[in-house]
N, C-alpha and C positions, 0 to 999 in steps of 0.2 A: 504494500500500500504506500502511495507517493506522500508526503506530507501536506498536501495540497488534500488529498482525498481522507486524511487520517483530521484535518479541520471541516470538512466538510458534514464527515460523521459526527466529530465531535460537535456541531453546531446544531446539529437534526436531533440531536438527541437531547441536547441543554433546551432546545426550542420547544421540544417536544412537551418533556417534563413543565415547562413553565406557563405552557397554557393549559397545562392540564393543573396546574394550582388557580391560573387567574381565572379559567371557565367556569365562576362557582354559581352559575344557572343555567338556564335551556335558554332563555333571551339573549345573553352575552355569547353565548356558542354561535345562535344562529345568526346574530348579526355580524360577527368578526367574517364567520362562512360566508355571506353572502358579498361581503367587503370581496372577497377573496376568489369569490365564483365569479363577479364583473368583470375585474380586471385579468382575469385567465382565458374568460368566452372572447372578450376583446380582443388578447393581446395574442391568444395561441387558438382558439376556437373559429378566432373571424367573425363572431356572431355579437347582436347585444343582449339577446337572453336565452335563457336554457331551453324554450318552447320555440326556439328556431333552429334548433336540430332535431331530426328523425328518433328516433327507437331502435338502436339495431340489435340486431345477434352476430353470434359468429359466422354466419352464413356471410353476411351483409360486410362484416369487417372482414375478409377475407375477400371478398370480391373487390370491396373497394379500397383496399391495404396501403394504394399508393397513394390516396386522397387523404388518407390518416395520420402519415408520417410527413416531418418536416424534410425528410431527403427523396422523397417521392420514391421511394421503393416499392416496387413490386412483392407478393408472396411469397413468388418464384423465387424473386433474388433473393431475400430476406432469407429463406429457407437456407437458399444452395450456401450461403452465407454463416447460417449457423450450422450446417453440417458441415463447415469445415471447407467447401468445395469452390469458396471466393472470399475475398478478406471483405472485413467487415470496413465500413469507415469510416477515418480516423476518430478518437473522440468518443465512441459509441462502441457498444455490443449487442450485438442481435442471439436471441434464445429462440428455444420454441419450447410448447406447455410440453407435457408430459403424454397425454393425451389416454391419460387412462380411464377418464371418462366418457369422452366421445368418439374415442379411435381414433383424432384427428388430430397431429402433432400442430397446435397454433403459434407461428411465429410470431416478434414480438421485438420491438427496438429499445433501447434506453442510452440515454448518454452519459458519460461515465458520471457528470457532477449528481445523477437522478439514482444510480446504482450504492452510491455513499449515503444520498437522502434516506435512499430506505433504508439501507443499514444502519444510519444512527435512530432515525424512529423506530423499528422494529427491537433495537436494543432498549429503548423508552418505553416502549410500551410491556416489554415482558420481564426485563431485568430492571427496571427504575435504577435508581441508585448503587444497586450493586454493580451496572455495566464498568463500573471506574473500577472494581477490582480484579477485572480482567478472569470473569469464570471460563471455566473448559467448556466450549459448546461444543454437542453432536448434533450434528443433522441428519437423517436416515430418512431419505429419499429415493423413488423410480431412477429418477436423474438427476446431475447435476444442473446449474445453470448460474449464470456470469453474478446475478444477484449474491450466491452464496459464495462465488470467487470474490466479493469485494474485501470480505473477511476472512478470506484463507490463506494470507501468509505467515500468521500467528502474531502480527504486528497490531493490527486491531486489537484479536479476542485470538484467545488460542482456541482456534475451530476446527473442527474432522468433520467433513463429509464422507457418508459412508452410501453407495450405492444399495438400493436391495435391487437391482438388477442382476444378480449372479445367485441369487437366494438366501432365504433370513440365512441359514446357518453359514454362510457364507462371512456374512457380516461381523458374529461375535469375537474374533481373536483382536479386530483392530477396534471395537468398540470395546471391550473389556482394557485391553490396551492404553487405549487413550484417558477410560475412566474419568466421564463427562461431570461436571455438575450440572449442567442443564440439557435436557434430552429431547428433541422435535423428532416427531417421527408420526405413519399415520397408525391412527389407534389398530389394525388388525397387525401392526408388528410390534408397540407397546406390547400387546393383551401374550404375543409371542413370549416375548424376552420374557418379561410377568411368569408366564407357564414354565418354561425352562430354567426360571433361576438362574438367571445369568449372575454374574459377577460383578452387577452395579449397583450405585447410591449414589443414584444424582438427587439435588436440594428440590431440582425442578423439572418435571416433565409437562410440554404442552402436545398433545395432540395435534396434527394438522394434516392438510391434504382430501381429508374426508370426515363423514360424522364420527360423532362418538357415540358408540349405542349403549344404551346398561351394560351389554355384557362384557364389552371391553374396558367399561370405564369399572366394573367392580374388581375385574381380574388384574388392573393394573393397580386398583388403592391396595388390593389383596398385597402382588407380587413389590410393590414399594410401598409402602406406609409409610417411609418416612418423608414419600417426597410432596408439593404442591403439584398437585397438578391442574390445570388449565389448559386452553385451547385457542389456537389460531385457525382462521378461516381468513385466507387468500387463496388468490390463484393466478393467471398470467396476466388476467388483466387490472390484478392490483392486490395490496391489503385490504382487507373488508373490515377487518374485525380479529379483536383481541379480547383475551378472557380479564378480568381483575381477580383481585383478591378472594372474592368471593366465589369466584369459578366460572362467573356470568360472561359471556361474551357482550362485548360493548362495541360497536358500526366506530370504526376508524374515523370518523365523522369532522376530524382535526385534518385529515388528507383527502377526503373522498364526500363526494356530495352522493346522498344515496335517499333516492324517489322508491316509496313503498308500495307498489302496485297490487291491487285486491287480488286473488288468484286462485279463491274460492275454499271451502272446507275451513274457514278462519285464516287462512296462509297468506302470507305475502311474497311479492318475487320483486328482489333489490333491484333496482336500473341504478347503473353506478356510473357517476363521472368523477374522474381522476383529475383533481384540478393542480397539483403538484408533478404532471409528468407534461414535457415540451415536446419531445422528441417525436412521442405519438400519442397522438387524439386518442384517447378512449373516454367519448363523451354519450350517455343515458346508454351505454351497456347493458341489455339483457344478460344477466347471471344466467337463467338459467335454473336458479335456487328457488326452494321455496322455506322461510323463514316464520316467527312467529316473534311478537314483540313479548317481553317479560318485563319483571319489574325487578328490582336490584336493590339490596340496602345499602350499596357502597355510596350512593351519592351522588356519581357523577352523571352529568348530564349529557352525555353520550348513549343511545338510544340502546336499550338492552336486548339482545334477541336468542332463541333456540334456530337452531336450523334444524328442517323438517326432510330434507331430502329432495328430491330432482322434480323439477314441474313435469319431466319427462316419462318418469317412473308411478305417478300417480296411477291406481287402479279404483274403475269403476266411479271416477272423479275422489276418490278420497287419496288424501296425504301417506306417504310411507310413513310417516311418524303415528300414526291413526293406526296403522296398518297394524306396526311392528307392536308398539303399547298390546293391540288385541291378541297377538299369537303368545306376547311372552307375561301377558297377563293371564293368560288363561295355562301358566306352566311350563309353557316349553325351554328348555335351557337355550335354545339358539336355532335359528330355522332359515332360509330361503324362499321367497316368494317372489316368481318368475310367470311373467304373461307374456304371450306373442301376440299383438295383434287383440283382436276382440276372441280367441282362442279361449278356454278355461283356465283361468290360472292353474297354478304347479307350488303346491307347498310341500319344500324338503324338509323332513326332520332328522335328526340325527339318531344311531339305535337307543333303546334304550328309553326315549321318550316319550311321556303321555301325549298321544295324539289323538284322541278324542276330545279333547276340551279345546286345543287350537284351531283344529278343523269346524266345531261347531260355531265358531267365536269366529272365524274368517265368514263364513258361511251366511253367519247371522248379517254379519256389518257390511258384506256384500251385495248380501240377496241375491246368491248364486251359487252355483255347485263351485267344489275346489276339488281336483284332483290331490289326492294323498301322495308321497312316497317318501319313503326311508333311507337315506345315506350318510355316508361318512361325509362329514364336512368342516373343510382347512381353511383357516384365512388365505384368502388367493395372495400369491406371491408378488405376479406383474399386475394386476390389474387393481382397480381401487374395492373394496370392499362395499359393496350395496345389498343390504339383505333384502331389498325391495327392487323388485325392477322389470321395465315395461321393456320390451324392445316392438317398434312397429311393426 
């Protein structure tokens, strides 16, 4: 890390913390944001208000990739760029997401001064204070990407990135190794280590990457007791949200302007604009998600939510968080629930399981038959874990 970029973190992160002491309401919040959303739509949007740009998804930001970015790249290039197959240019780094929720690797630009931003907020937000004593972070991800390079010379933060691309066991000699104080990773390789008794005792693990469902979140207090654990929810096209003290996820609300769209069964689906990135537009982003607001003792005025699972994956219009509550309310230690299509669903149980009380309970809150079946079932290695899931 150049020392140019070790002040840049260092400034993202002091900045961080100090609005998060001075934002002591929801009126002070929203009007610094809106201070901050004017002169962004202005100066990097082109627009003068937020209701003069479209709604996209990834469909739409992919088609129109070049129109997004301030160096008018293509997909193509972008891509051929981050796989290595054309130099990136100067200044910037181009990634792509992981793509193990849509099957579709999404490229994705940042310029090196944005790549430190988030690393000093991302350090604010999960480490406060402690960032200054320089903890051992592990990161345990599909992939790497240039974000988690800003912090891996051990100059920042002494950090390990550990691929689970070669498989969890793969993983444990240089994670036991490095022996983290603080552990990212997504919850079905948590719930992993958790069962195996690995060789660790970090102070802090946050989930991320995917939901946390009960049963990974009890198998990991189980397998660490001693540590805090919390959650982050990002993805390629931003921070979303950070857990507090309490456990609550709080909308990044300090970097990201985020429109809660109705989306039925109580759910909402975030539309995000990223008004702290220059390099590329990601303005009223379709997630993709569907979320639910909570309430929070901590205080802060940063909007509190559960995420509910994929607008994608919805069955029979109900939420997979609906879904999963009814199978594993009604018993079951851990299950799979897979539709094709308007086909009959497919509910797996593991052996061993009562399956008369989920199958009736899917049944009920359906109003429709559910095919039964019994299998062995692992946290998937490559792909993201969704115990709920539609495919067209």
């Amino acid at each position: 890390m150049t020392l140019r970029g070790a002040a840049i973190a260092l400034g993202a992160c002091a900045a961080t913390l100090t609005r998060a002491a001075l934002f002591s309401d929801r009126a002070r919040l929203e009007a610094w944001q809106a201070r901050r959303m004017r002169r962004w739509l202005r100066q990097t949007a082109g627009v003068e208000g937020l209701q003069d740009l479209p709604i996209m998804d990834r469909a739409a930001l992919m088609a129109g990739f070049a129109a997004h970015n301030r160096l008018g790249l293509t997909a193509e290039a972008a891509t051929a760029m981050a796989e290595g197959r054309a130099a990136p240019p100067p200044g910037h780094h181009v990634g792509l997401s992981t793509g193990t929720t849509s099957g579709v690797r999404m490229p994705y630009l940042i310029s090196e001064a944005e790549r430190f931003i988030w690393l000093g907020t991302i350090l604010a937000k999960t480490l406060g204070l402690e960032a200054l004593r320089r903890p051992r972070v592990a990161v345990a991800l599909p992939r790497g990407s240039a974000l988690y390079d800003a912090a891996g010379d051990g100059r920042a933060l002494p950090l390990c990135f550990v691929s689970l691309g070669a498989g969890f066991s793969a993983t444990l000699p240089a994670l036991e190794g490095f022996a983290p104080d603080v552990l990212v990773a997504p919850p079905r390789y948590l719930g992993w280590l958790a069962g195996r008794r690995a060789r660790l005792s970090p102070r802090r693990i946050y989930a991320a990457a995917e939901v946390l469902d009960p049963p990974e979140r009890a198998a990991i207090r189980a397998g660490f007791p001693a540590a805090r654990l919390g959650e982050i929810y990002m993805a390629t096209e931003g921070l979303f949200a950070v857990s507090c003290g309490h456990g609550t996820l709080h909308l990044a609300e300090d970097r990201v302007h985020v429109e809660l769209t109705e989306a039925g069964d109580g759910t909402l689906e975030p539309v995000v604009t990223d008004f702290t990135r220059r390099a590329q537009v990601m303005a009223r982003y379709r997630t993709g998600d569907l979320v639910r607001l909570v309430s929070c003792p901590c205080g802060s005025p940063l909007r509190a939510v559960v995420v509910a699972g994929r607008v994608a994956d919805r069955i029979g219009g109900i939420a997979p968080d609906v879904l999963r509550d009814a199978v594993l309310g009604a018993g079951a230690r851990d299950f799979r629930l897979a539709q094709v299509g308007d086909e009959t669903p497919v509910l797996t149980l593991p052996p061993g399981s009562e399956t008369a009380g989920p199958r009736v309970a899917l049944e009920t809150l359906l109003g429709r038959a559910v095919t039964l079946q019994v299998a062995r079932l692992a946290p998937p290695e490559t792909t993201k874990l969704r115990r709920v899931m539609r495919s067209p």
